[in-house]
Biopython code that builds the backbone (N, CA, C, O; Angstrom):
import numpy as np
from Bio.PDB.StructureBuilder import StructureBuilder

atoms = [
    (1, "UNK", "N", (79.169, 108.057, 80.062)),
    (1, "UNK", "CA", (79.354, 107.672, 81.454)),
    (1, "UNK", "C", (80.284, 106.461, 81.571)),
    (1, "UNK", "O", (81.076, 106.427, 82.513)),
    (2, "UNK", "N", (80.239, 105.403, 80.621)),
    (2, "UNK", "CA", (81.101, 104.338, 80.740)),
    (2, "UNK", "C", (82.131, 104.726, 80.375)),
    (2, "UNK", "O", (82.910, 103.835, 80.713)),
    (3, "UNK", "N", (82.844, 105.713, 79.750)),
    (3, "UNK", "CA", (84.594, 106.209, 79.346)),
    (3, "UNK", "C", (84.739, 106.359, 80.991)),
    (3, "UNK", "O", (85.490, 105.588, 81.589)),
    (4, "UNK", "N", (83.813, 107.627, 81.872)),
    (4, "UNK", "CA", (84.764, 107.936, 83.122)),
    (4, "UNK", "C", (84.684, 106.601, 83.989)),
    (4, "UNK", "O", (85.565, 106.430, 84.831)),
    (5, "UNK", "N", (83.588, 105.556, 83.820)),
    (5, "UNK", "CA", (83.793, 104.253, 84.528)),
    (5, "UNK", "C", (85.328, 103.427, 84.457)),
    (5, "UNK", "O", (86.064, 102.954, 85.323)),
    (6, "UNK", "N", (85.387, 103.506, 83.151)),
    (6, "UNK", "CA", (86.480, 102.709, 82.933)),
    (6, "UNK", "C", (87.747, 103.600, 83.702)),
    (6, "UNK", "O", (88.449, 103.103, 84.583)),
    (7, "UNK", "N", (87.876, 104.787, 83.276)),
    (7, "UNK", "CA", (89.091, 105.972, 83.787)),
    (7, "UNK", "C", (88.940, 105.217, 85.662)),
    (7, "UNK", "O", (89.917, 105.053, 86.392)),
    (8, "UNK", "N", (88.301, 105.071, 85.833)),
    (8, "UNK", "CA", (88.068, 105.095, 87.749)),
    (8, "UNK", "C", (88.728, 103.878, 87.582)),
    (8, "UNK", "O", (89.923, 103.861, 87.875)),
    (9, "UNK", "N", (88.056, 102.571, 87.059)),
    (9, "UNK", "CA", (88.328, 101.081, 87.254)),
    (9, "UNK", "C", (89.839, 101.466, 87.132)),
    (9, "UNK", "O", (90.531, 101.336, 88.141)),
    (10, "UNK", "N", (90.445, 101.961, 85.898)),
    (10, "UNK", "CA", (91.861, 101.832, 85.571)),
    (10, "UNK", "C", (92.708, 102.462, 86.867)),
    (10, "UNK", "O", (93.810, 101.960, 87.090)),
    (11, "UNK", "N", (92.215, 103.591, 87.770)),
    (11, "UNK", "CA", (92.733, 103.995, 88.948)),
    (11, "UNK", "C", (92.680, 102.796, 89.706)),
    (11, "UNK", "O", (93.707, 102.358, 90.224)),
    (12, "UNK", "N", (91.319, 102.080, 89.854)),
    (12, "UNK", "CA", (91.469, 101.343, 90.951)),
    (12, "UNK", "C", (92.687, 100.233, 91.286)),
    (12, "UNK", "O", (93.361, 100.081, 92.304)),
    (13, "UNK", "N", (92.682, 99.248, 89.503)),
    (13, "UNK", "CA", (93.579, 98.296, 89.249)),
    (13, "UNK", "C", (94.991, 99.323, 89.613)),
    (13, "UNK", "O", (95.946, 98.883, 90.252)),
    (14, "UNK", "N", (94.944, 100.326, 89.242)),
    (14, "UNK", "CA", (96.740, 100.897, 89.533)),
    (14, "UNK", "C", (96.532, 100.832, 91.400)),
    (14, "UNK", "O", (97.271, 100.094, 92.053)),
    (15, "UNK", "N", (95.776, 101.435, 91.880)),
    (15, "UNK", "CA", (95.708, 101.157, 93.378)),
    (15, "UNK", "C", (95.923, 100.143, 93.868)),
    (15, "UNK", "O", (96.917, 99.982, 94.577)),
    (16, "UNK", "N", (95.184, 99.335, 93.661)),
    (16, "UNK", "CA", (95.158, 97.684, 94.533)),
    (16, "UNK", "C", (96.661, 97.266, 94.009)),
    (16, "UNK", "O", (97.332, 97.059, 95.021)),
    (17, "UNK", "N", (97.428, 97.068, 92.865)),
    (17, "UNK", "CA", (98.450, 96.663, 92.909)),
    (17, "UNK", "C", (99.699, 97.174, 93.602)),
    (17, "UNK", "O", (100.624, 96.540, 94.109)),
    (18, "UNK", "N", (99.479, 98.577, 93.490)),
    (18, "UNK", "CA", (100.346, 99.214, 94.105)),
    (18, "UNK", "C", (100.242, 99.373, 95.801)),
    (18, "UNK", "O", (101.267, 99.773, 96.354)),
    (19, "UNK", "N", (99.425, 99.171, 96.387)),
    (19, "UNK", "CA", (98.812, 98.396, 97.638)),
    (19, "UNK", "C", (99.319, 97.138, 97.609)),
    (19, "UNK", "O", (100.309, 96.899, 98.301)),
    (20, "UNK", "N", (98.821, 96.270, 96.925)),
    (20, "UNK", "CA", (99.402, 94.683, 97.096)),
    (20, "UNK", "C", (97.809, 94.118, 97.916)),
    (20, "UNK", "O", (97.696, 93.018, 98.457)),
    (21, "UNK", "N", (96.779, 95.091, 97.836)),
    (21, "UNK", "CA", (95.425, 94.790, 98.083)),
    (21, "UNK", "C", (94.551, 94.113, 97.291)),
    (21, "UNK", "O", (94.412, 94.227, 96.073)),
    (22, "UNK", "N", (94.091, 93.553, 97.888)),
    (22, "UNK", "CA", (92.827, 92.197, 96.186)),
    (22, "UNK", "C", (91.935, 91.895, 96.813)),
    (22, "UNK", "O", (91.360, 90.954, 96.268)),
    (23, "UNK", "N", (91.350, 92.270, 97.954)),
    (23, "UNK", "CA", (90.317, 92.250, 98.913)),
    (23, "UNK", "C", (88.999, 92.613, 98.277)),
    (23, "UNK", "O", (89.185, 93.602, 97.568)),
    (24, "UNK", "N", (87.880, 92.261, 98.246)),
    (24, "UNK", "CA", (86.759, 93.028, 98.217)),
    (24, "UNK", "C", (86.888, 94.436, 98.934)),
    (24, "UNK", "O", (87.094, 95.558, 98.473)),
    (25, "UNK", "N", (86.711, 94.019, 100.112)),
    (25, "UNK", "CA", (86.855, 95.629, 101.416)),
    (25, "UNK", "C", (87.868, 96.460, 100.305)),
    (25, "UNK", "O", (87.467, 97.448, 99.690)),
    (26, "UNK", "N", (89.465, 95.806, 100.129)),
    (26, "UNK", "CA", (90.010, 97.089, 99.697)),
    (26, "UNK", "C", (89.683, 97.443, 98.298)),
    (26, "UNK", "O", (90.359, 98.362, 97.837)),
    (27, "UNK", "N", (88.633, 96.818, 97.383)),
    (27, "UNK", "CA", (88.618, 97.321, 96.224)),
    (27, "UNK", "C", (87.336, 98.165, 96.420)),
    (27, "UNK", "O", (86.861, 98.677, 95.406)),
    (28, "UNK", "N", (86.737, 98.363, 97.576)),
    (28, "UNK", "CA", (85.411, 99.119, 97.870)),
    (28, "UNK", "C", (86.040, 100.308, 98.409)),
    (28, "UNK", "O", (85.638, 101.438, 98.134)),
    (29, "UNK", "N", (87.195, 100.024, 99.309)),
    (29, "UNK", "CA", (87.621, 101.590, 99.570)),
    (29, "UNK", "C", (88.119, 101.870, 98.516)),
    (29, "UNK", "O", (87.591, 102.980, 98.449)),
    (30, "UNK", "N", (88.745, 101.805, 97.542)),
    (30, "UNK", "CA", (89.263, 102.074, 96.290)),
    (30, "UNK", "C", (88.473, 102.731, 95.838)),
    (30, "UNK", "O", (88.889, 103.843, 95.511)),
    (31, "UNK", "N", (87.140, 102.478, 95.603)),
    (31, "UNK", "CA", (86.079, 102.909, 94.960)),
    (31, "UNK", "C", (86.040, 104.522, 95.354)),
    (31, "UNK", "O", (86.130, 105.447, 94.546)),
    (32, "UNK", "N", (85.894, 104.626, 96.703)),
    (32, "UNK", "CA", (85.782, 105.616, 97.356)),
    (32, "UNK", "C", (87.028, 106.802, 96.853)),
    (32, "UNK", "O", (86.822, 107.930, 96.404)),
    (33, "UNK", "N", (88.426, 106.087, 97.111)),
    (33, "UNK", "CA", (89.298, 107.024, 97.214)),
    (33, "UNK", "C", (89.110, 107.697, 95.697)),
    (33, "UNK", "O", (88.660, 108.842, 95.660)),
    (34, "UNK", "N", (89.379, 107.149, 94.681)),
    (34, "UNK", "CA", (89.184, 107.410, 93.427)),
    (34, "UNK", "C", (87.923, 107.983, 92.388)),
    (34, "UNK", "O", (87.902, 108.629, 91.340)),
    (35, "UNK", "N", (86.787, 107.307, 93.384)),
    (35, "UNK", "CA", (85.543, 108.939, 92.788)),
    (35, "UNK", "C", (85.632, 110.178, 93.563)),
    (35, "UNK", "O", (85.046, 111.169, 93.127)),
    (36, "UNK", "N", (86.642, 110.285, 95.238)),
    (36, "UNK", "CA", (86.944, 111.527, 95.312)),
    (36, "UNK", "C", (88.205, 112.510, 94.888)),
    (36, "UNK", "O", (88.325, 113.731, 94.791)),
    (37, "UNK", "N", (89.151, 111.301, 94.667)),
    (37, "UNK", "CA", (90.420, 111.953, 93.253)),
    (37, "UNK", "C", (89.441, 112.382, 92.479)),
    (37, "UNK", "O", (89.042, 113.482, 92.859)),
    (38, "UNK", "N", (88.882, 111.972, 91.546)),
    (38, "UNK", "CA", (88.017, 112.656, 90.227)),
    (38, "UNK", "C", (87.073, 113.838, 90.304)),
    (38, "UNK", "O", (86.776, 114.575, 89.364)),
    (39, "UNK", "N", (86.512, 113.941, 91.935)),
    (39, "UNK", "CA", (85.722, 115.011, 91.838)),
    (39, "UNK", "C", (86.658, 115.971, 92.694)),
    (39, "UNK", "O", (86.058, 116.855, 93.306)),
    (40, "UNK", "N", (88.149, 115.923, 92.837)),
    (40, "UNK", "CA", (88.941, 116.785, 93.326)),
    (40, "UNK", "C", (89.507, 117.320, 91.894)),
    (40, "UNK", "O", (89.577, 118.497, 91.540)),
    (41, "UNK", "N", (89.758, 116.568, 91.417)),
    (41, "UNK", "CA", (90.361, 116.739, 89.763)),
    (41, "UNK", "C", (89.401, 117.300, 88.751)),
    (41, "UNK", "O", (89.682, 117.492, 87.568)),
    (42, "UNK", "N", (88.028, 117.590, 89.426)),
    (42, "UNK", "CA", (86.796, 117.941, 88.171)),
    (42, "UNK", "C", (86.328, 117.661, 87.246)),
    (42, "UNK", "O", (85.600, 118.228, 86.432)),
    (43, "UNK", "N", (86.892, 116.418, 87.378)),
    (43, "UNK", "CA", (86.346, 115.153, 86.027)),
    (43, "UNK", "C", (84.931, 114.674, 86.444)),
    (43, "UNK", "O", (84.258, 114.020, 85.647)),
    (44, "UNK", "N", (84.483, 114.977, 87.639)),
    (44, "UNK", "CA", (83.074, 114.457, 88.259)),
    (44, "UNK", "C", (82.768, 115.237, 89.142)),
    (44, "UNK", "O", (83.626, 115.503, 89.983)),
    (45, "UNK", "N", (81.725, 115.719, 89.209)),
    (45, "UNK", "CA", (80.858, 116.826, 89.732)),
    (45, "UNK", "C", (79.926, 115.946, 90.925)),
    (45, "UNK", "O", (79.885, 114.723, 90.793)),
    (46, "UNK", "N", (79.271, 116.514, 91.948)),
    (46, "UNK", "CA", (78.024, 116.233, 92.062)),
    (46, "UNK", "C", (76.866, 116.217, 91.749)),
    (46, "UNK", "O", (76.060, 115.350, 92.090)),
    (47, "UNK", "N", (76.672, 117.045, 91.153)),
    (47, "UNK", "CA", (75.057, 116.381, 89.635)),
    (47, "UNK", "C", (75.552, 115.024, 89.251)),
    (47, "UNK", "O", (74.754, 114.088, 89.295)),
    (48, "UNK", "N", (77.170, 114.758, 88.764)),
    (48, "UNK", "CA", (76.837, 113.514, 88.249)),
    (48, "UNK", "C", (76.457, 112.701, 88.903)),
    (48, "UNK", "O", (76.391, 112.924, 90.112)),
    (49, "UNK", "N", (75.917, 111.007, 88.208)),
    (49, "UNK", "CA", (75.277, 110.603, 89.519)),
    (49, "UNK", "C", (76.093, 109.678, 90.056)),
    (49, "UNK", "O", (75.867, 108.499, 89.781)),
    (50, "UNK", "N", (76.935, 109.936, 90.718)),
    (50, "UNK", "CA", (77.740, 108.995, 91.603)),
    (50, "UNK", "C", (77.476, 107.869, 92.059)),
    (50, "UNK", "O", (78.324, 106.983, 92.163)),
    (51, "UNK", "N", (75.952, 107.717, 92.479)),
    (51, "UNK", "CA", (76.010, 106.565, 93.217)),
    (51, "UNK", "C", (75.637, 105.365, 91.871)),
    (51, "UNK", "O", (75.779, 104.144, 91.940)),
    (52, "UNK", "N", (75.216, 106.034, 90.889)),
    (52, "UNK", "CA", (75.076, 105.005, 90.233)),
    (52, "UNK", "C", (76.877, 104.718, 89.531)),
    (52, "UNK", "O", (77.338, 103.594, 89.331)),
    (53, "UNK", "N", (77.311, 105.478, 89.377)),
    (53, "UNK", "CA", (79.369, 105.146, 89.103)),
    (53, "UNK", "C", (79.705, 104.112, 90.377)),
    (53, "UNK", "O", (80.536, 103.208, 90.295)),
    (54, "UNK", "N", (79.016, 104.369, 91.413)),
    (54, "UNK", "CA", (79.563, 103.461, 92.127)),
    (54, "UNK", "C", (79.006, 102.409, 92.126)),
    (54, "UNK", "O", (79.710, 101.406, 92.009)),
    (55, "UNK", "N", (77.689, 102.275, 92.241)),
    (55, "UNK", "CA", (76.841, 100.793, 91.422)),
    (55, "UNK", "C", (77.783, 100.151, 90.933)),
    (55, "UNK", "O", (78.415, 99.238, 91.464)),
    (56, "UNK", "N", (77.983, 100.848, 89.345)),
    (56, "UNK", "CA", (78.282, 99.996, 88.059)),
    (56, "UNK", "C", (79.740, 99.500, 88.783)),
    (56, "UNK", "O", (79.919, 98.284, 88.861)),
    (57, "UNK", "N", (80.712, 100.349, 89.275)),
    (57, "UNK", "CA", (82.159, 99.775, 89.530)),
    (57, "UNK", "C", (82.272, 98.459, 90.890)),
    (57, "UNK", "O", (83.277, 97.789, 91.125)),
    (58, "UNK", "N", (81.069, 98.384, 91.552)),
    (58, "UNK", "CA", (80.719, 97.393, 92.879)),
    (58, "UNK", "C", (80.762, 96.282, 91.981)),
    (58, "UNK", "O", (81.557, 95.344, 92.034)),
    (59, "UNK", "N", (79.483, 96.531, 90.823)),
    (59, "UNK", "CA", (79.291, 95.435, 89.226)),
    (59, "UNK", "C", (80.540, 94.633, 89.264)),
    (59, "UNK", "O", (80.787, 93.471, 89.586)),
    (60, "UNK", "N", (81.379, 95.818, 88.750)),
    (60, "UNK", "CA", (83.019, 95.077, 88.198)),
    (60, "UNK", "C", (83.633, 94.088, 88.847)),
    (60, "UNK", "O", (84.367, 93.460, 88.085)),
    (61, "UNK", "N", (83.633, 93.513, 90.432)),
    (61, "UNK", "CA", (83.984, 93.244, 90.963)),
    (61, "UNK", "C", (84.649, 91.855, 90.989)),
    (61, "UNK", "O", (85.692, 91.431, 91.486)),
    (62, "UNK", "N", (83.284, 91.100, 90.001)),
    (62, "UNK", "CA", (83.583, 89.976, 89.592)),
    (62, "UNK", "C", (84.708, 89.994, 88.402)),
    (62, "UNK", "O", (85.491, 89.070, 88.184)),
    (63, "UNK", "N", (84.642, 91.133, 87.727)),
    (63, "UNK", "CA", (85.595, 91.216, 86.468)),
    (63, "UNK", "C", (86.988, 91.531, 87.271)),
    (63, "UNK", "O", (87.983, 91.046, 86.732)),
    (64, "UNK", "N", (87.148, 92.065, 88.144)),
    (64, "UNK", "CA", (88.542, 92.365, 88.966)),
    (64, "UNK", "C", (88.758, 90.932, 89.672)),
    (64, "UNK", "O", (89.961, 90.702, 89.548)),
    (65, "UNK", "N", (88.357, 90.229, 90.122)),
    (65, "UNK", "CA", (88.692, 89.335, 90.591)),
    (65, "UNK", "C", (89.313, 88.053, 89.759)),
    (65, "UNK", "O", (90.127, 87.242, 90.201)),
    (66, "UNK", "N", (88.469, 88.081, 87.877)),
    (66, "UNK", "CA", (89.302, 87.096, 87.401)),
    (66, "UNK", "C", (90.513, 87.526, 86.513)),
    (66, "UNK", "O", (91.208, 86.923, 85.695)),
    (67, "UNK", "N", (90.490, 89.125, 87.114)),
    (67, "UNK", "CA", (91.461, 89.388, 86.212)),
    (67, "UNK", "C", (92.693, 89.323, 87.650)),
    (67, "UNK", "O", (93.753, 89.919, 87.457)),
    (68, "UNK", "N", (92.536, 88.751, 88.739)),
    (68, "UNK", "CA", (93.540, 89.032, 89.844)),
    (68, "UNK", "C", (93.949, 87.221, 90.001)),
    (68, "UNK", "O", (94.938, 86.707, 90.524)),
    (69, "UNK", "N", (92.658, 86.519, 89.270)),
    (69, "UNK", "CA", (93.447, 85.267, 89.252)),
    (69, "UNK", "C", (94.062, 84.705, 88.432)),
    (69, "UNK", "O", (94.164, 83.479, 88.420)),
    (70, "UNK", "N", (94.667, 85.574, 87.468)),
    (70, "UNK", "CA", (95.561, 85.142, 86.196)),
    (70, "UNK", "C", (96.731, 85.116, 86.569)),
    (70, "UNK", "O", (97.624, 84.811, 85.778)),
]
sb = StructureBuilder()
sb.init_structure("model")
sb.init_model(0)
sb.init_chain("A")
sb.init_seg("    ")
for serial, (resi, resn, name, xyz) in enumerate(atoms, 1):
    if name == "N":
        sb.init_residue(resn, " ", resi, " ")
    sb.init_atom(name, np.array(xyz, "f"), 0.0, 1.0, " ", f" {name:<3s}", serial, name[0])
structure = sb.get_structure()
């Protein structure tokens, strides 16, 4: 479960930069857009359990942020 965590996070960081977004709000819609890329792409199903992918990546948040103040 933590390989497709990381695969999402790595979408997100390509999103927000390519946005020019560093927001909380926009790294939460991020969240969104990119676990439904993956379950359009079939890398994530609904059995899996999503809400906990989205838990753990809400988690990250603090880790995105000191990686946005470097």
């Amino acid at each position: 479960m933590e390989i497709i965590i990381e695969e999402i996070l790595n979408l997100i960081r390509k999103k927000m930069e390519e946005n020019g977004s560093y927001t909380k709000e926009a790294y939460k819609q991020f969240i969104d857009e990119s676990i439904d890329y993956f379950i359009e792409r079939g890398k994530l199903i609904d059995d899996d359990n999503l809400e906990f992918i989205e838990t753990r990546l809400i988690e990250k948040w603090k880790d995105i942020q000191k990686e946005i103040a470097k």
